[in-house]
GUPASE-956585 format. One record per atom (N, C-alpha, C): x, y, z; residue in three letters. Coordinates in steps of 0.02 Angstrom, whole numbers, plus 50000, padded with zeros to 5 digits. Layout:
residues N
XYZala ...
//
This chain:
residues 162
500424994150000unk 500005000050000unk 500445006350000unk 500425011850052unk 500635017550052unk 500885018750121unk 501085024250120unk 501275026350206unk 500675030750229unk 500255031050181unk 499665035350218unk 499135031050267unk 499035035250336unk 498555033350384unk 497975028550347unk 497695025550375unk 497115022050376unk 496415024350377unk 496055026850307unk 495985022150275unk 496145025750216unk 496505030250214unk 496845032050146unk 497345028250093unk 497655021550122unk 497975018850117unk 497645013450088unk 496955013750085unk 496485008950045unk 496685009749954unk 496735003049944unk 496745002649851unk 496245009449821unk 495315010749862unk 495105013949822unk 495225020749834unk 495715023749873unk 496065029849856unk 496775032249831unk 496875026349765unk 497395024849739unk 497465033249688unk 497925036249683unk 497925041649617unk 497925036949553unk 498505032749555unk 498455029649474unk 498545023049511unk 498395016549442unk 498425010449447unk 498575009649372unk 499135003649369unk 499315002049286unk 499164994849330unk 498964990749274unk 499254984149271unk 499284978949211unk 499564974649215unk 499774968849161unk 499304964149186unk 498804961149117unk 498524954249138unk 499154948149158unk 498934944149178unk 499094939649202unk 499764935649142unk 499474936049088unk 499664930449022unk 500234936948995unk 500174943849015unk 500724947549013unk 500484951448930unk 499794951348882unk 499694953148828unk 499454958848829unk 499094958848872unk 498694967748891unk 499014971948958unk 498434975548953unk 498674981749020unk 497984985049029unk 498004988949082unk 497334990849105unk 497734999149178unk 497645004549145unk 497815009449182unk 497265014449187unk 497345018649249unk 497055023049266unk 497485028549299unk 497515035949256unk 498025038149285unk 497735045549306unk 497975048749341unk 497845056549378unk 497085054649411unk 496865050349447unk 496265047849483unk 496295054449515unk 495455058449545unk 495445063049576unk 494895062049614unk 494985066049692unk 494535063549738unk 493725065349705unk 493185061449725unk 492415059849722unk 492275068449763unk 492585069249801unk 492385074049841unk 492915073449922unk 492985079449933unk 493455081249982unk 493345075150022unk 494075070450024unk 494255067050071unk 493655059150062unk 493525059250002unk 493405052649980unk 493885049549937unk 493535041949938unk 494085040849862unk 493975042849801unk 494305039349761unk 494565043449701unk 494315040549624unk 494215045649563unk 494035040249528unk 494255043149476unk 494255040049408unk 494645042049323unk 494245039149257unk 494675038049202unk 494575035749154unk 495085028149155unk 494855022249144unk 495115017649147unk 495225014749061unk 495845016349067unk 496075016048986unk 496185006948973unk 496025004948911unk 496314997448922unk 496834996348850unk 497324992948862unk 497754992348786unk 497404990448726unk 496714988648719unk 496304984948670unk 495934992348641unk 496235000048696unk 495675005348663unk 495135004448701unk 494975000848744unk 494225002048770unk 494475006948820unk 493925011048832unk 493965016948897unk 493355017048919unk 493135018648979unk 492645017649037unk 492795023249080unk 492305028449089unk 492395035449135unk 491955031849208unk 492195037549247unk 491785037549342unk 492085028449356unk 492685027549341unk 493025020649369unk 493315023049442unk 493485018849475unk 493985016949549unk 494535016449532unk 494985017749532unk 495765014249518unk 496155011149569unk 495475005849576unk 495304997449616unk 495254992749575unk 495674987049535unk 495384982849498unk 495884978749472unk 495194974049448unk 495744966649468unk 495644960349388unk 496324958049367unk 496244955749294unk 495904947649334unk 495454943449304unk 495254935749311unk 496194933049276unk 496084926649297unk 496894922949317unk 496964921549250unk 496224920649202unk 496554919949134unk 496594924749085unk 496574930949130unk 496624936849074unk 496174939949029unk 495544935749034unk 494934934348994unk 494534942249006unk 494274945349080unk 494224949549110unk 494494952849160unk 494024959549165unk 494444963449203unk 493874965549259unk 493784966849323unk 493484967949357unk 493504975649397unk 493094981849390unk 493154987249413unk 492484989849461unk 492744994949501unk 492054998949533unk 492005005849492unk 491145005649456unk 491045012549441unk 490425016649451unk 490555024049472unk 490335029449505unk 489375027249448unk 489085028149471unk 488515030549448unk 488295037249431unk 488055040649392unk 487895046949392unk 487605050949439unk 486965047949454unk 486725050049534unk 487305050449601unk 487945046049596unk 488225046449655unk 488465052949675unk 488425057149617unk 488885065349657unk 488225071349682unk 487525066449638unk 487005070749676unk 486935069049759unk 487235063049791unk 487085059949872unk 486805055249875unk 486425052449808unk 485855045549792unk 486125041949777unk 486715040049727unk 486785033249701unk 487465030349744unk 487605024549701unk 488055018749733unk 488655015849684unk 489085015649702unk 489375011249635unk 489045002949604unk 489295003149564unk 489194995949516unk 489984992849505unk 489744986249517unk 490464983349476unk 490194982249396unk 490804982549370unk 490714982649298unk 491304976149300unk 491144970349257unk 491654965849214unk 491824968349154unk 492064967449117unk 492544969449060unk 492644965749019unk 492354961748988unk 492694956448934unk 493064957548895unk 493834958348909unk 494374963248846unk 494494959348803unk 494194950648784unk 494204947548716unk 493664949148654unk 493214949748685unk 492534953848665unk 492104960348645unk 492614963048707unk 492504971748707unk 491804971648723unk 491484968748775unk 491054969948793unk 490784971348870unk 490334971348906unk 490494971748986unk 489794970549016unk 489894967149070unk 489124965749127unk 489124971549166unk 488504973349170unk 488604978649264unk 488074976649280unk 488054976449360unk 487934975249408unk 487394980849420unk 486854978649475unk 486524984749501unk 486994988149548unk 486564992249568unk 486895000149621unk 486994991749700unk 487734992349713unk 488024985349771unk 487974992949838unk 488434996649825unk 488534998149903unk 488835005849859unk 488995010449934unk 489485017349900unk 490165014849898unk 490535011049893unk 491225009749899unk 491105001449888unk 491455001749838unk 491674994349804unk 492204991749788unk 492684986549828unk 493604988049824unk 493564978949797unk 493704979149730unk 493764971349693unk 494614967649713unk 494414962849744unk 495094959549771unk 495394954349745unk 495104950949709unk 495194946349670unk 494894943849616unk 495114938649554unk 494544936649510unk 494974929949490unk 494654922949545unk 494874916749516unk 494424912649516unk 494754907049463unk 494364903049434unk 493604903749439unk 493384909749385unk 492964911849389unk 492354913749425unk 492674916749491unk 492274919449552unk 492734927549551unk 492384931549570unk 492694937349553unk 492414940549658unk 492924941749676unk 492804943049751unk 492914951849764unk 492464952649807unk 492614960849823unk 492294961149902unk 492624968049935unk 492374970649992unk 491784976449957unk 491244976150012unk 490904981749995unk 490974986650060unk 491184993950023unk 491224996150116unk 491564993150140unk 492194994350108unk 493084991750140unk 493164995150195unk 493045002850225unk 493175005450255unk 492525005050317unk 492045005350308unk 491585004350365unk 490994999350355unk 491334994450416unk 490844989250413unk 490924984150341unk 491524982150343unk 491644978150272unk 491524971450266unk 491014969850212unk 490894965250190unk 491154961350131unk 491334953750119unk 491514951750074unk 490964948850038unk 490884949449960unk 490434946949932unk 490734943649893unk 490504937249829unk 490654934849773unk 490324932249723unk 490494932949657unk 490114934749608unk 490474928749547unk 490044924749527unk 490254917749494unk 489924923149422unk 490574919649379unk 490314920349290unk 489624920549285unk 489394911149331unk 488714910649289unk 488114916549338unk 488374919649375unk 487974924949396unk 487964930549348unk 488584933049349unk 488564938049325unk 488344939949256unk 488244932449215unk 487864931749150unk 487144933749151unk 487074931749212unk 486264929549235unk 485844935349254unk 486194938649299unk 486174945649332unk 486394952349327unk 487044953849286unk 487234958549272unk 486854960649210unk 486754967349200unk 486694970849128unk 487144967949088unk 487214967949010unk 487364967348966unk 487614972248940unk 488174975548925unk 488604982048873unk 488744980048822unk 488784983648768unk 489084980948700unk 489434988848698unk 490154985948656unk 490474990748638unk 490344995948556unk 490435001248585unk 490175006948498unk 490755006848478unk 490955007448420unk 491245011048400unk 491925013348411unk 491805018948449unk 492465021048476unk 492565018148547unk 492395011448555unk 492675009548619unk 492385011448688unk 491685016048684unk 491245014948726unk 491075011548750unk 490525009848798unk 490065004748829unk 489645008348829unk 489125003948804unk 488455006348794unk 487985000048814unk 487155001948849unk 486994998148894unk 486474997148833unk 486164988948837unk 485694988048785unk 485094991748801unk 484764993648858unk 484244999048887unk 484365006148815unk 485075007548844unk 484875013648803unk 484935014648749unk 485095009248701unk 485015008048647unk 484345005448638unk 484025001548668unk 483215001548642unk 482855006348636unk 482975012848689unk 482725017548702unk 482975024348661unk 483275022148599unk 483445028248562unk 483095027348490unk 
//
């Protein structure tokens, strides 16, 4: 971690995060992360080597052991009105496509992603819970994204709705 006090020293008040999948072919960074609001954590644009980019990310997140996905926490729009929650988002960087999750908790810190169970604290910092989230869930349960174009995510909702 850091030399900063507790709980600043948490992954989700990281400034930047780079990392290498697992198999060593991709990368997945987030860089100049800026606080949510005085003395919260922090959040960016999560760039991926494939060109996909994803805004209101954590630069908290974690590649699955076969490189297949990538696992992140992201800000909701409502969260800077006081209402919303983050979502985990999966990433399928073979696909370019992504699941999200409903609104889990305000703070979502992803700790792992093996043999296809993807593990996180919710509310790392108060009152932390571990949850876990199997493929065949997150098929089942998560939204569906398809990628535009320029490497967006776009939710099939709002594409029906245009």
């Amino acid at each position: 971690m850091t030399d900063l006090d507790w709980p600043y020293n948490l992954p989700i008040w990281r400034r930047s995060l780079h990392l290498k999948s697992p198999d060593g072919t991709m990368w997945a960074e987030i860089k100049d992360a800026i606080e949510v609001s005085m003395g919260n954590p922090t959040l960016g644009t999560i760039v991926l080597s494939n060109g996909l980019e994803v805004e209101k990310c954590n630069p908290s997140f974690v590649w699955s052991d076969d490189s297949k996905f990538l696992a992140v926490a992201q800000y909701t729009s409502n969260w800077f009105a006081g209402s919303g929650k983050q979502k985990l988002l999966i990433l399928n960087v073979l696909e370019n496509n992504a699941r999200r999750s409903s609104k889990l908790a305000y703070y979502i810190q992803p700790e792992s992603f093996k043999d296809g169970i993807v593990s996180v604290t919710i509310s790392p910092f108060h009152k932390p819970q571990a949850r876990q989230f199997s493929l065949e869930s997150i098929e089942q349960n998560f939204e569906f994204m398809k990628t535009l174009p320029n490497k967006a995510l776009q939710s099939d909702r709002s594409v029906a709705g245009s």
